[in-house]
C-alpha positions as CSV (number, residue, x, y, z in Angstrom):
1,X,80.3,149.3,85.9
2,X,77.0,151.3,86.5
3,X,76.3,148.5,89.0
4,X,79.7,148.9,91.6
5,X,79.5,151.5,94.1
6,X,82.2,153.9,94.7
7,X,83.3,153.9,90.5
8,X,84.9,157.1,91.1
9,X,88.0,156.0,93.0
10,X,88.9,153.4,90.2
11,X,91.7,154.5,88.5
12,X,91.5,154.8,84.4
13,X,94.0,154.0,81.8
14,X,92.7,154.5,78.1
15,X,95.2,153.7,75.5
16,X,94.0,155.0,72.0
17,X,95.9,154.7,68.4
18,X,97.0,157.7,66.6
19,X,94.4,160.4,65.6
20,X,91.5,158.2,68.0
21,X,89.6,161.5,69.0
22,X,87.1,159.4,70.6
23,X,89.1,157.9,73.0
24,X,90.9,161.1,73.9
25,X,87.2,163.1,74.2
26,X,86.3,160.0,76.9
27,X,89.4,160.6,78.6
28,X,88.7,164.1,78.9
29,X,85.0,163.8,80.0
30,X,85.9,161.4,82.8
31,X,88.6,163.8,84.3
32,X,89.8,161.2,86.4
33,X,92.1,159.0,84.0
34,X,95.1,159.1,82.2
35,X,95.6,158.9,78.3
36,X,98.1,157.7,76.0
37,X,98.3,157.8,72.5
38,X,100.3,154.9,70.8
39,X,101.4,153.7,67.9
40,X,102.1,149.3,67.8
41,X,103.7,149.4,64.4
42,X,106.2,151.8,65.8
43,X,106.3,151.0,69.3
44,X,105.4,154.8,69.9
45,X,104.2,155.0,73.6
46,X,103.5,151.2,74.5
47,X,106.5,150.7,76.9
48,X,105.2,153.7,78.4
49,X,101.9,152.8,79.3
50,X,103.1,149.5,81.5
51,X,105.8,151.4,83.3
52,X,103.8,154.2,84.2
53,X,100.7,152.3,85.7
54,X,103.5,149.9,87.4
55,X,104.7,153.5,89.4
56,X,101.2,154.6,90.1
57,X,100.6,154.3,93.8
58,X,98.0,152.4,94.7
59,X,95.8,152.2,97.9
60,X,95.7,149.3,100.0
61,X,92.4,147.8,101.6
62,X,92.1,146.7,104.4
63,X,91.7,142.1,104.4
64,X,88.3,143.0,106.1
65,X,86.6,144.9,103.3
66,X,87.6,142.2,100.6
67,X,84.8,139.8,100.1
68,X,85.8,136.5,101.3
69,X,85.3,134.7,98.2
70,X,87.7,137.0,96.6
71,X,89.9,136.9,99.8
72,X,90.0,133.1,98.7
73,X,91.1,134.0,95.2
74,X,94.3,136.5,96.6
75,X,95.7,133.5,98.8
């Protein structure tokens, strides 16, 4: 990522396991992403995670910023 431009408008989602302090410390030295904590065996916080970043507006760009290789790949 230290290659892209602009990094700080890309949103971040870090999912980490129970007690994973090192996720949670990256989440809060970022500032700019959302954590959850989950828990697969139980199903603690996994729905979550999909049906919040489904409701999370996102921006639009315009058809004449996207490369034209990847406006290829949208189509």
């Amino acid at each position: 990522m230290a290659h892209y431009r602009n990094t700080a408008e890309i949103p971040f989602i870090l999912v980490g396991t129970q007690d994973d302090t090192r996720v949670h410390r990256l989440c809060n030295d970022l500032k700019r992403c959302t954590y959850y904590e989950t828990c697969a065996t139980y199903g603690l916080n996994v729905e979550r995670v999909f049906q919040d970043d489904l409701r999370r507006p996102t921006t639009a760009v315009p058809p004449a910023a996207v490369p034209t290789t990847t406006r290829r790949l949208l189509q």
